[in-house]
C-alpha positions in Angstrom: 19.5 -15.0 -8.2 17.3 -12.3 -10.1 18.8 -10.9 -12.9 18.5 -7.2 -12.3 17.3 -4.5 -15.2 20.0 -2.9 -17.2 20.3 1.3 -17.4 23.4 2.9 -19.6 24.7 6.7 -18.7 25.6 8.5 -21.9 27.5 11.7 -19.8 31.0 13.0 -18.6 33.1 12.2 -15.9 33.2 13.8 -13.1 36.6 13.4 -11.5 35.1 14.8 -8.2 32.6 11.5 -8.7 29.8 14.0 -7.4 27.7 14.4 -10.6 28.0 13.0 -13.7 28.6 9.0 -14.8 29.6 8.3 -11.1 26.7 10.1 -9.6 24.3 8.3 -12.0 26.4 4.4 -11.6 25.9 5.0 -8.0 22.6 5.7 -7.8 21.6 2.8 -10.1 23.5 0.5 -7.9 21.2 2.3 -4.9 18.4 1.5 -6.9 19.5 -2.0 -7.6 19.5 -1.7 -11.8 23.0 -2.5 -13.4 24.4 0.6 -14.6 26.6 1.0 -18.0 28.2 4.6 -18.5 29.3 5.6 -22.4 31.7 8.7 -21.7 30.8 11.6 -23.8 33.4 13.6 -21.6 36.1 14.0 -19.2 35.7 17.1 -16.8 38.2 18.1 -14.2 35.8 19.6 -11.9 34.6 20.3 -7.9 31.5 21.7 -6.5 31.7 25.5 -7.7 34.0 25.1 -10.6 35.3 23.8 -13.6 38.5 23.2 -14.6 38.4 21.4 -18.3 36.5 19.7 -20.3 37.8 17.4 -22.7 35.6 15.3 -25.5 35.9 12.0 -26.1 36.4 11.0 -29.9 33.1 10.8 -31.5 33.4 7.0 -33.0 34.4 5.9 -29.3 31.2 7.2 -28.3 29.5 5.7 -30.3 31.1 2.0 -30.1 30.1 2.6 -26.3 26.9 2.9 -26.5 26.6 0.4 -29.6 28.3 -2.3 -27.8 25.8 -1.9 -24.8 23.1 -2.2 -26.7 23.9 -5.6 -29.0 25.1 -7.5 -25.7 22.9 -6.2 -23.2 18.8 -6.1 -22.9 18.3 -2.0 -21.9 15.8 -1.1 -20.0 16.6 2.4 -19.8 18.8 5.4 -21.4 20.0 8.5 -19.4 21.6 11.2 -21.5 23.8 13.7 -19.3 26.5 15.7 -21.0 27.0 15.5 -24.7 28.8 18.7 -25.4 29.0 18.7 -29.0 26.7 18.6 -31.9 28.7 16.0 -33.4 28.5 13.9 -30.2 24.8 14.6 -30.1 24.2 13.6 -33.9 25.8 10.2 -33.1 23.2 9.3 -29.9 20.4 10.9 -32.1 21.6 8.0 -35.0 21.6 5.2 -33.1 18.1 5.8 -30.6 16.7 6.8 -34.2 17.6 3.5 -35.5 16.0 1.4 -32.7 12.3 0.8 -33.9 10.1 2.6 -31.7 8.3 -0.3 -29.8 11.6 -1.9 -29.3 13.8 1.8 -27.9 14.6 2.1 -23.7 12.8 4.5 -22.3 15.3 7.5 -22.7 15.3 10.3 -19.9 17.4 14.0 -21.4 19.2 15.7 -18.6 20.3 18.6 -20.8 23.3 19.5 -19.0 23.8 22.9 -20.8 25.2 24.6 -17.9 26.8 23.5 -14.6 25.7 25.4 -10.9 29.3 27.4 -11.0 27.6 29.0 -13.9 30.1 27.0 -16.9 28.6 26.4 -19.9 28.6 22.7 -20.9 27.0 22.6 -24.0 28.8 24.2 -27.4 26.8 26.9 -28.6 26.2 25.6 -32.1 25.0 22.4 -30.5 21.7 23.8 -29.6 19.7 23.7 -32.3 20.4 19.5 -33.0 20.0 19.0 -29.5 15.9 21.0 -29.2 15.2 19.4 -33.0 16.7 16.1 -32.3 17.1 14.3 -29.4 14.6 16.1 -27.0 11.8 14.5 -29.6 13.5 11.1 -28.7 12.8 11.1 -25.1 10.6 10.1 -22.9 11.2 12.7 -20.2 13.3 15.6 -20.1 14.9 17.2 -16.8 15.7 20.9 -17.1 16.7 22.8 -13.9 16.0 26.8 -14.0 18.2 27.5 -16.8 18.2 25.1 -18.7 14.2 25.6 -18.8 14.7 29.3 -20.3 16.9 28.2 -22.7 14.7 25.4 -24.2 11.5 27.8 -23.3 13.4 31.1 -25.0 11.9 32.9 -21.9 13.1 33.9 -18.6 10.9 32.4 -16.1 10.6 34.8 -13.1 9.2 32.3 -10.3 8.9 28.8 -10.3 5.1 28.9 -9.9 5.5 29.6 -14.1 6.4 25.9 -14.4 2.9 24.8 -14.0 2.0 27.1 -16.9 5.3 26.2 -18.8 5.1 22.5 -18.7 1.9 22.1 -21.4 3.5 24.4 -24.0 6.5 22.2 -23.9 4.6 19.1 -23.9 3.1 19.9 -26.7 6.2 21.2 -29.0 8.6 18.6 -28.0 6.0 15.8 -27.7 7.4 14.4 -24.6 6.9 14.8 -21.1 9.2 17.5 -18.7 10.0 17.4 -15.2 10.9 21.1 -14.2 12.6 21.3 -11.8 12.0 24.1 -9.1 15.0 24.0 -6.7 16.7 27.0 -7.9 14.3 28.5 -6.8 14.0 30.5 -3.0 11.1 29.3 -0.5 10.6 26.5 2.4 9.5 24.3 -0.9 11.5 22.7 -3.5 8.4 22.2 -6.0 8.8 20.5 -9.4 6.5 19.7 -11.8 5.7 16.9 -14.3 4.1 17.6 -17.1 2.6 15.1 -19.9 -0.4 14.9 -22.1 -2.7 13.6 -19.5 -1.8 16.6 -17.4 0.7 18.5 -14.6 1.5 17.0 -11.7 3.1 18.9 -8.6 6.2 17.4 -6.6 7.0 18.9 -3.0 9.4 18.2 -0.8 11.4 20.8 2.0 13.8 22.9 0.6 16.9 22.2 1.5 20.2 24.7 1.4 23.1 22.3 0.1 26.5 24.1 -0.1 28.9 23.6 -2.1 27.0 20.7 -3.7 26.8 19.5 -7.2 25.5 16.6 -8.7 21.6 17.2 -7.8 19.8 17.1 -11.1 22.5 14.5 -12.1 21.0 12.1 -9.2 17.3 13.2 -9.7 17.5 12.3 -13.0 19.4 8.6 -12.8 17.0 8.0 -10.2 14.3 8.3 -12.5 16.1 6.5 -15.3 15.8 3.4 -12.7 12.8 3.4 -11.4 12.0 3.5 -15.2 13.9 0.5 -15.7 12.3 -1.1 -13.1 8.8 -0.7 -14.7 7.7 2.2 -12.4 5.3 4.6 -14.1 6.5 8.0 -15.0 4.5 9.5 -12.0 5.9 6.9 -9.6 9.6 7.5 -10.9 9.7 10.8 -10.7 8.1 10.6 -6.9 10.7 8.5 -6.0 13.4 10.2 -7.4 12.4 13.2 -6.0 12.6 11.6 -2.4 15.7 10.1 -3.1 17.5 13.9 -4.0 16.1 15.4 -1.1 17.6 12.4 1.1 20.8 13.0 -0.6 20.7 16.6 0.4 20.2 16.5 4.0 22.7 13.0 4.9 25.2 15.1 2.1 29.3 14.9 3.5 31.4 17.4 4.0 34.8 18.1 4.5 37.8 20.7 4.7 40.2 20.7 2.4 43.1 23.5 1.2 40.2 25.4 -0.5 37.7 25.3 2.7 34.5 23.6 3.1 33.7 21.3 -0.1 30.5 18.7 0.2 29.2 15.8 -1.5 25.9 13.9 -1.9 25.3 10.8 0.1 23.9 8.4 -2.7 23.8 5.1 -0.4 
């Protein structure tokens, strides 16, 4: 039997297991990559809102991840919600201390803020988290505004993100997939951008209601094909595929609150 690669989720729980480290497990186990999950976070949340957000301790963190790391061979690293600076500090530590020919590759989902508009980053944990870990990794997945926040611009149409891209190549030293689908139009365009250049990712738009969890998926489904030894460019192709799948074959139901939906991951 082939021994599959190994991926490890550093993000929060989701207990409404549409984004987050049950988003990202299943879509590794789509993907056929063994997923790990080091909980940075436990979020009572649905599509549309948050409830709470509790931290977990910092040292547990960082036994978590430590512990995958010693007894398992890592292909890949995916980096969801950290929260804190502290929390943040700890991942920075231990990628820091992997030499570099030797680290996964590492792909930074900055979950800073959630679609219900909930801020999911500490405000003091900015600054560590531009200076620190987006240096560390080997792609970075903003959505709209999580781009103006690490561009310290607003960005009036997505058509900027060609533009955009470069100048964040070049100050973070690491490639970005921005991603467009915040955006209105009959498109959902994103763009990867690394030293050798931009390229443009299209698929239909789709209108997904009362869904969270996208960017989650997107970028776990990078994080595998990563594992798998797919290029950056074929990675973020497939990944970008795989959302837009989710979004059309997503579930619904009705519950006490009306209407709530999910992605389809399988």
């Amino acid at each position: 039997m082939e021994t599959p690669p190994v991926a490890v989720t550093i993000a929060g729980s989701d207990s409404s297991a549409g984004a987050g480290i049950q988003a990202d497990l299943k879509t590794f186990t789509y993907f056929r990559v063994f997923g790990q999950s080091v909980v940075t976070c436990v979020v009572a949340e649905v599509p549309g809102k948050v409830q709470k957000v509790q931290a977990v301790d910092v040292d547990t963190v960082r036994e978590q991840l430590i512990l995958s790391l010693e007894y398992f061979p890592v292909n890949a690293i995916k980096t969801g919600m950290l929260h804190s600076k502290e929390i943040i500090g700890t991942v920075c530590d231990i990628l820091e201390a992997i030499p570099i020919d030797k680290r996964p590759f590492v792909v930074v989902d900055p979950v800073m803020v959630a679609s219900s508009g909930d801020r999911l980053l500490q405000t003091d944990a900015l600054e560590i988290y531009l200076n620190r870990l987006l240096p560390l990794a080997t792609v970075v997945t903003p959505n709209r505004d999580e781009t103006e926040i690490i561009y310290g611009q607003d960005i009036g149409i997505a058509a900027e993100l060609k533009q955009i891209g470069p100048e964040l190549v070049r100050r973070y030293g690491t490639a970005f997939l921005l991603k467009g689908g915040h955006w209105p139009g009959d498109l959902a365009v994103d763009y990867l951008a690394t030293p050798a250049g931009v390229l443009r990712l299209s698929e239909p738009f789709v209108q997904a209601k009362s869904i969270h969890g996208t960017g989650c998926t997107l970028s776990a489904a990078l994080t595998a094909g990563l594992a798998l030894g797919d290029d950056l460019q074929t990675a973020a192709h497939r990944a970008k595929l795989f959302v837009t799948r989710a979004i059309v074959e997503s579930m619904s139901w009705c519950g006490q609150h009306g209407a709530v939906s999910a992605l389809k991951h399988w």
